[in-house]
BALO-919771 format. One record per residue: residue in one letter; y negated, x, z of N, C-alpha, C in turn. Coordinates in steps of 0.05 Angstrom, whole numbers, padded with zeros to 5 digits, always signed. Atoms other than C-alpha are relative to their C-alpha. Last residue first. Layout:
BEGIN
aYXZYXZYXZ
...
END
This chain:
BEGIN
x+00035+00015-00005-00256+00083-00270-00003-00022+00010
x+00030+00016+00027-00189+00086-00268-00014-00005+00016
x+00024+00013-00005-00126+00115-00217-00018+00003-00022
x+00006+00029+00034-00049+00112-00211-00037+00000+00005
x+00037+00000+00002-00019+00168-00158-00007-00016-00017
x+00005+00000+00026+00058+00177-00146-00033-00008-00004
x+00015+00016+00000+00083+00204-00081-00012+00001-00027
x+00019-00011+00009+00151+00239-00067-00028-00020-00004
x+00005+00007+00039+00195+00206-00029-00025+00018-00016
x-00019+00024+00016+00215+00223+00047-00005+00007-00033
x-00025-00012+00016+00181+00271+00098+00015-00029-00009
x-00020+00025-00006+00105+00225+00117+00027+00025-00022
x-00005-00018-00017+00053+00290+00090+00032-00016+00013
x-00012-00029+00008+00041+00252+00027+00013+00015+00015
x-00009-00001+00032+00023+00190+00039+00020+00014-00012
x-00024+00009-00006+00006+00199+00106+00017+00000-00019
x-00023-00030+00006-00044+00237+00073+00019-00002+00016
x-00018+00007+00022-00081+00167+00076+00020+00027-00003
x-00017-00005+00001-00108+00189+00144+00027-00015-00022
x+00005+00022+00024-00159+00225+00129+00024-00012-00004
x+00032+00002+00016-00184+00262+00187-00003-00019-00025
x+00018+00007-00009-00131+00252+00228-00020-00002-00008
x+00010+00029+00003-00083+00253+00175-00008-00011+00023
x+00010+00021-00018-00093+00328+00173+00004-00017-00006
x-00023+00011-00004-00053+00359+00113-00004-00019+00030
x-00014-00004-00025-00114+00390+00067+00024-00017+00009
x+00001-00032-00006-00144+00405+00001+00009-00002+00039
x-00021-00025+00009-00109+00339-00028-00006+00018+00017
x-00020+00004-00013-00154+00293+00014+00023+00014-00005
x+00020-00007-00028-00226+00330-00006+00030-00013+00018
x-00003-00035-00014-00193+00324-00071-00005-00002+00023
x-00020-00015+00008-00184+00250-00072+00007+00040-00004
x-00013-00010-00029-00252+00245-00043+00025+00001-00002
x+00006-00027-00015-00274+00250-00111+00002+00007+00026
x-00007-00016+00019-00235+00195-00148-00017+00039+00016
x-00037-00004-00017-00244+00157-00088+00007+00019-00014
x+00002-00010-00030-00321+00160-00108+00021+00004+00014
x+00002-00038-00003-00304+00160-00181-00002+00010+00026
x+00041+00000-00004-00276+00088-00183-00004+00027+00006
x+00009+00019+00029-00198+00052-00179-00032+00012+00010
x+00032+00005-00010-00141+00072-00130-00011+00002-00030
x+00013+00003+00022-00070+00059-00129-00027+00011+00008
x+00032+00005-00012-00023+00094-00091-00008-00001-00019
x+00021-00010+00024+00057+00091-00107-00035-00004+00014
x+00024-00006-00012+00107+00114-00058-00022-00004-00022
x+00023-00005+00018+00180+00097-00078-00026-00009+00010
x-00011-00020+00029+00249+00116-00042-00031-00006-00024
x+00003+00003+00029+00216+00079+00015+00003+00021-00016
x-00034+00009+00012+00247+00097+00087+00000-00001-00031
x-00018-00027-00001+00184+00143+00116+00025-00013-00020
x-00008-00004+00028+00134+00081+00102+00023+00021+00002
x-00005+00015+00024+00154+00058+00169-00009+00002-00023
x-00017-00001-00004+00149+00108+00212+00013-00022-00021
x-00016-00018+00022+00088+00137+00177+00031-00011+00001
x-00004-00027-00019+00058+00067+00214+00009+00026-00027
x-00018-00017+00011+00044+00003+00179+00000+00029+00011
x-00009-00032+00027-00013-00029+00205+00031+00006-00003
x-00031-00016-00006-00029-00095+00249-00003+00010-00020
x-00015-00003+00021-00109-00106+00261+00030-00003+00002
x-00025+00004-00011-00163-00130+00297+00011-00002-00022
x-00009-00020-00014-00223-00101+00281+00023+00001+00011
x-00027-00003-00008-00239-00145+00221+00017+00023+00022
x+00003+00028-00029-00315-00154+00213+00019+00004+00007
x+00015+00019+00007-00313-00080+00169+00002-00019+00017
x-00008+00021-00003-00263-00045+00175-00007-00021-00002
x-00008-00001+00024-00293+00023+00137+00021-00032+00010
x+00021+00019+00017-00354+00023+00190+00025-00009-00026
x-00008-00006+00018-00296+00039+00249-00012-00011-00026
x+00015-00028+00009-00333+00029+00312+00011+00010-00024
x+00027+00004-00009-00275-00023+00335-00014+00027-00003
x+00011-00014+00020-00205-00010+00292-00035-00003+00008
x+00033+00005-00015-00161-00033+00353-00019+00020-00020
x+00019-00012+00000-00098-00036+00320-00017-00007+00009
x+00020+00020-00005-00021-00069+00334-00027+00017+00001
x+00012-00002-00029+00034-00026+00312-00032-00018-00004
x+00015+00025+00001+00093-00043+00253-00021+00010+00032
x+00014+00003+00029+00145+00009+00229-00026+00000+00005
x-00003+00026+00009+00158+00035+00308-00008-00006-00031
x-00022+00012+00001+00170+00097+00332+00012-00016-00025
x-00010+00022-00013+00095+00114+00336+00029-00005-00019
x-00027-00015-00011+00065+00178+00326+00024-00017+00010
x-00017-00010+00017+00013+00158+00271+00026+00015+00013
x-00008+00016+00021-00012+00101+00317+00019+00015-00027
x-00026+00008-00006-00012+00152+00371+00017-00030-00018
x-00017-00015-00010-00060+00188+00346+00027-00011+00002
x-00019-00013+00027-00097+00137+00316+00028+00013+00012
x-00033+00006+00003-00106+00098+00383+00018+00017-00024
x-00013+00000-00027-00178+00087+00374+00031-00002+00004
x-00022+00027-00008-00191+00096+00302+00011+00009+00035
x+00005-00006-00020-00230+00172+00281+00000-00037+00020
x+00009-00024-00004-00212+00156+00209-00019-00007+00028
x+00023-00009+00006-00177+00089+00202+00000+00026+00009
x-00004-00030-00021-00103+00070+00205-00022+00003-00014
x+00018-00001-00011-00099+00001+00170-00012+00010+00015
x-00007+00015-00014-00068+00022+00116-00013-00022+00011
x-00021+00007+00012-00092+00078+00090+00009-00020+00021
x-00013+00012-00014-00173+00102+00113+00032-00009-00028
x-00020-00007-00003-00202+00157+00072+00017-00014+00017
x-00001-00018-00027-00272+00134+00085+00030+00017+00006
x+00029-00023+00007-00278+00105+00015+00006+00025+00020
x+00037+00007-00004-00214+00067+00026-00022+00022+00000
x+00018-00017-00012-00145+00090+00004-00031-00014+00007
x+00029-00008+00009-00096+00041-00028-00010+00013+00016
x+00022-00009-00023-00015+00039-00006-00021+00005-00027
x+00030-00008+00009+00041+00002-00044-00019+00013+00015
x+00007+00007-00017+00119+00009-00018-00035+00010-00024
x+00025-00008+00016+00176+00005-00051-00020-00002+00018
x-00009-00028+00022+00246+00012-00019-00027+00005-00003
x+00006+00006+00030+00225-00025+00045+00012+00026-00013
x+00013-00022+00007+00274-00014+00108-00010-00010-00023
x-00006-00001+00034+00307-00074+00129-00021+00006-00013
x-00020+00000-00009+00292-00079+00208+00007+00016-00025
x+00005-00026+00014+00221-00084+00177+00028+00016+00015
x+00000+00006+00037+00223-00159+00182+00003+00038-00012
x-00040+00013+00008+00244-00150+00260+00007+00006-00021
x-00022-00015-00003+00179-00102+00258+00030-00006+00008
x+00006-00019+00026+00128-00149+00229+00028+00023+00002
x-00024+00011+00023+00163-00203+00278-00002+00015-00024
x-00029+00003-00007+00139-00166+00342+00017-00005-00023
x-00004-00023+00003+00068-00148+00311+00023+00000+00013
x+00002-00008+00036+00058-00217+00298+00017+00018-00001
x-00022+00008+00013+00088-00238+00372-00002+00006-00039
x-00027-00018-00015+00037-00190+00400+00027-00016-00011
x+00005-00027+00021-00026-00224+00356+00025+00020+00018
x+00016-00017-00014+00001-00294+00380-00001+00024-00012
x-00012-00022+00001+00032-00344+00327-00016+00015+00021
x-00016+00002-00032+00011-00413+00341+00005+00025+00000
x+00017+00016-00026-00012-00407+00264+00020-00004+00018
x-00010+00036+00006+00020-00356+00222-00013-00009+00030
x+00003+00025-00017+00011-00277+00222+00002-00031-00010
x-00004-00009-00033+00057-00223+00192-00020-00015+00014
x+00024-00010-00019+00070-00264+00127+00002+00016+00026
x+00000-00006-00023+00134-00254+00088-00025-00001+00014
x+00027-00013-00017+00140-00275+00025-00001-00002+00022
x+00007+00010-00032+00205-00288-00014-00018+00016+00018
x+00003-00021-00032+00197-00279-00082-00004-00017+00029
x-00025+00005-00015+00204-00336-00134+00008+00017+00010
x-00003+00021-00026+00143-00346-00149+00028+00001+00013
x-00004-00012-00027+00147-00274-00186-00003-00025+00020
x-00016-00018-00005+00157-00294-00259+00014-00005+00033
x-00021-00001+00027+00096-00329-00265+00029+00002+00017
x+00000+00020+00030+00057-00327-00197+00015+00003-00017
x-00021+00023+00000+00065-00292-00127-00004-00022-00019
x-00029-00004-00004+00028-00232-00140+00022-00028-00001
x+00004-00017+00024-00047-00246-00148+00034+00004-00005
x+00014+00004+00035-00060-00307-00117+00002+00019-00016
x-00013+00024+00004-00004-00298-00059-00013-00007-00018
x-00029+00004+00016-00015-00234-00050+00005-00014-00010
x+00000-00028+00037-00095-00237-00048+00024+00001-00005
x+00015+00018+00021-00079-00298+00008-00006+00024-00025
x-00014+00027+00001-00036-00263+00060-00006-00012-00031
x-00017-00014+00020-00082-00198+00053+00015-00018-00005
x-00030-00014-00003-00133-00246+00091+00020+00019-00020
x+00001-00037-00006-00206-00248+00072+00029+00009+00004
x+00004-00019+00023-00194-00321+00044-00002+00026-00004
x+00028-00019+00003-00159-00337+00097-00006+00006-00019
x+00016+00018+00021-00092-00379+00083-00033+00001+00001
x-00005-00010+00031-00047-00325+00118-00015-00013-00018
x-00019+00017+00012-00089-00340+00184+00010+00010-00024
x+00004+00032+00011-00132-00278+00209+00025-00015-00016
x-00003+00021-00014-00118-00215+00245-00016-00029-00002
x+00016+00010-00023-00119-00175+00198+00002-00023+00017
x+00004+00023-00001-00057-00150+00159-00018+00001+00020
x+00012-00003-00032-00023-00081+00139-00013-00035-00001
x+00005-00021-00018+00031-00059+00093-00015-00001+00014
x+00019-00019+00006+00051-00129+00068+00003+00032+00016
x+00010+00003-00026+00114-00164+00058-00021+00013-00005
x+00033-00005+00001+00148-00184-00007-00007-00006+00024
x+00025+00008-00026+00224-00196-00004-00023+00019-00001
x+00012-00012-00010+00259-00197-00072-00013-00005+00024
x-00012-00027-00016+00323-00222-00089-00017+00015+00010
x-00001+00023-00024+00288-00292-00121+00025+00016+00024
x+00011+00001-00022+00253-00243-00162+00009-00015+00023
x-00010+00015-00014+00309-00217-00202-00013-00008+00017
x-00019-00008-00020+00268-00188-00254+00008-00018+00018
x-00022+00016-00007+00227-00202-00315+00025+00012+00018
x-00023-00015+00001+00156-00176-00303+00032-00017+00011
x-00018+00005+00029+00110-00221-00309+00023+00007-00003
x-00014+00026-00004+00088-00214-00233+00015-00020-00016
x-00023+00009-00018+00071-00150-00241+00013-00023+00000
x-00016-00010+00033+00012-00155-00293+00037-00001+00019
x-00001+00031+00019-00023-00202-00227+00025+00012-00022
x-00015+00022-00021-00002-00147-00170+00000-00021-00036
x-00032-00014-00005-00028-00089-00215+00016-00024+00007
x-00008+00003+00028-00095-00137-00230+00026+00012-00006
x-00012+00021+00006-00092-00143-00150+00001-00008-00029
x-00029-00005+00018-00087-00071-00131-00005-00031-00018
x-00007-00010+00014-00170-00056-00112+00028-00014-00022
x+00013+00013+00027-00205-00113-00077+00022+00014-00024
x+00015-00022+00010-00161-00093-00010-00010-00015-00026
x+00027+00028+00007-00088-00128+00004-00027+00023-00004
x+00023+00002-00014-00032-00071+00007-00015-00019-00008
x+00022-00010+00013+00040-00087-00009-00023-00003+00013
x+00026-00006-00023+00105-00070+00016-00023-00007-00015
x+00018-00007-00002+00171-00088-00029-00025-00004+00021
x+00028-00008-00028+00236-00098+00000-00024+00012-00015
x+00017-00022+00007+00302-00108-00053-00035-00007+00022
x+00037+00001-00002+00353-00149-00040-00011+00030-00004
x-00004+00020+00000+00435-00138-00050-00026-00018-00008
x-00005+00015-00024+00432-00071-00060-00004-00029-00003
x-00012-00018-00026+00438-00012-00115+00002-00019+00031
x-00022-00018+00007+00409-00043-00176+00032+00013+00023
x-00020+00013+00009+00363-00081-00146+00024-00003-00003
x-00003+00009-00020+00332-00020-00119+00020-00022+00005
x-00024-00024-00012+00334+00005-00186+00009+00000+00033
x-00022+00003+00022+00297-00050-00217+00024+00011+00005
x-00008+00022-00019+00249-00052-00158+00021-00005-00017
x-00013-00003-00027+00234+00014-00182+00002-00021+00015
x-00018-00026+00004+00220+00005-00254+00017-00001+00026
x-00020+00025+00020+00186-00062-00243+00024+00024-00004
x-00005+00009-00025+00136-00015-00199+00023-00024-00008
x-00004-00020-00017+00119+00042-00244+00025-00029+00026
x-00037-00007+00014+00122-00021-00306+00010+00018+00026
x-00019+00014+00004+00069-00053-00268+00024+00010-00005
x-00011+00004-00019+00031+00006-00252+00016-00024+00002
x-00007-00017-00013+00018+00020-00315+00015-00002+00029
x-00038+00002+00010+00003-00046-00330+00015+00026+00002
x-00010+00021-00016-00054-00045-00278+00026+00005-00017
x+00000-00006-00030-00090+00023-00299+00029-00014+00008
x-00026-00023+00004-00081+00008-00380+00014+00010+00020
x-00017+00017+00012-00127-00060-00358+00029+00026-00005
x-00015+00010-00018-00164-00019-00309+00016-00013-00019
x+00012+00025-00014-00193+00029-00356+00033-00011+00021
x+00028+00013+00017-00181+00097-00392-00015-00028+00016
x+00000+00032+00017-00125+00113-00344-00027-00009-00006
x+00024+00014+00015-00111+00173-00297+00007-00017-00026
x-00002+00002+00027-00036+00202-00275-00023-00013+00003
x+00027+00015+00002-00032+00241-00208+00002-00008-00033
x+00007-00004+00030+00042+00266-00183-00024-00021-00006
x+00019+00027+00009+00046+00290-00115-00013+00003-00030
x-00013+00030-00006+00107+00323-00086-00019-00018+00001
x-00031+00014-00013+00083+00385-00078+00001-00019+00005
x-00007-00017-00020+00006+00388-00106+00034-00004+00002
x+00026-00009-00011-00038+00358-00156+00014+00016+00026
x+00000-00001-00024+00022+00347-00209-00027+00015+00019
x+00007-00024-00015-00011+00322-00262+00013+00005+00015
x+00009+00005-00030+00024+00263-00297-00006+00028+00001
x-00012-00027-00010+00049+00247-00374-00019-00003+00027
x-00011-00015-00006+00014+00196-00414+00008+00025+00011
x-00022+00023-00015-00034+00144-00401+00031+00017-00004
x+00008+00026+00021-00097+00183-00406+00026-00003+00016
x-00022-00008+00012-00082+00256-00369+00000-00023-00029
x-00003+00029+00014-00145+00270-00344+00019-00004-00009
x-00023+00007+00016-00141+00322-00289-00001-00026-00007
x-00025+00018-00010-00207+00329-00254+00014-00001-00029
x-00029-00003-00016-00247+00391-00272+00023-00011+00007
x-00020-00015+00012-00290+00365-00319+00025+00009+00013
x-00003-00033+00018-00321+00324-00267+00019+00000-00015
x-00023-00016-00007-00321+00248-00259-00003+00028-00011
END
């Protein structure tokens, strides 16, 4: 990591631009509980204010020591609904699935007693997924997780993605992807994502990420407002909440 990047350790935050605050972390262990408390905080206050509370979260190698320290945390979990922000088109009991990383990393201690939401299930068709992702998103998330991929992908909205365009102009929370020719999808080209239209409602925006190579295309996604080119600056660019940043070595 250059000199240049803002270290902060575990207190206090950079701002790296309008309405984005960046905080660094000696390792992943200071990383994850960090983001525990960020996200125990604001499901606290969500709580607080409505009947249920709506978290989003991403699947990915990255969040799931966040997700595990989470799940200690003493809160009303049996008020919470847990859905994800995007999903391949495989069974929830995939091992590649986002389905399955929530459910081993998140839905333990504490937190079994969240109500989880898959967006596919067997018999389910990939147009009735992406029908019931956006019933379930009727009831706006408060919180909402997003990771970045190497390639600047969020979600499941890739960089130069058939359909982008109109995947970030869409209505709807919830849209169905064709991520073919996209090296950062890897076997999984069939997707459902999360739109801007649906993070736009969450009063809280946190992004994790974890390693110097994100850590340096993190600028390269600050110094502009395209989210064609990168399109985690949904993130940011999406009018609503401000955006909070969490990232370690």
């Amino acid at each position: 990591m250059h000199d240049s990047h803002p270290h902060t350790g575990t207190h206090g935050g950079t701002r790296l631009r309008e309405g984005v605050e960046f905080q660094s972390f000696q390792d992943s262990t200071q990383w994850a509980w960090a983001a525990a408390v960020v996200l125990s905080a604001a499901l606290r206050r969500a709580l607080d204010g409505h009947a249920r509370a709506r978290l989003l979260l991403s699947g990915g190698r990255t969040p799931g020591p966040a997700y595990s320290a989470l799940a200690r945390a003493p809160l009303a979990w049996d008020r919470v609904d847990v859905a994800l922000v995007d999903e391949r088109w495989l069974l929830p009991d995939d091992p590649d699935s986002n389905a399955r990383m929530v459910r081993g990393s998140l839905l333990t201690d504490r937190a079994a007693a969240t109500r989880f939401e898959s967006i596919t299930r067997a018999g389910r068709s990939f147009e009735e997924a992406v029908t019931t992702a956006n019933m379930h998103a009727a009831r706006p998330a408060d919180v909402v997780v997003l990771g970045m991929g190497e390639d600047g992908h969020v979600a499941s909205l890739f960089p130069g993605m058939i359909g982008l365009a109109d995947a970030l102009a869409s209505p709807r929370p919830y849209v169905a992807v064709d991520a073919s020719g996209c090296p950062g999808a890897g076997a999984w080209t069939r997707r459902i994502s999360l739109t801007p239209a649906g993070l736009a409602p969450a009063e809280t925006r946190l992004l994790l990420i974890r390693g110097a190579r994100k850590r340096e295309l993190l600028d390269r996604v600050m110094a502009g407002d395209d989210p064609m080119e990168f399109p985690v600056r949904i993130a940011f660019t999406t009018p609503g909440a401000p955006l909070r940043i969490l990232w370690c070595p």
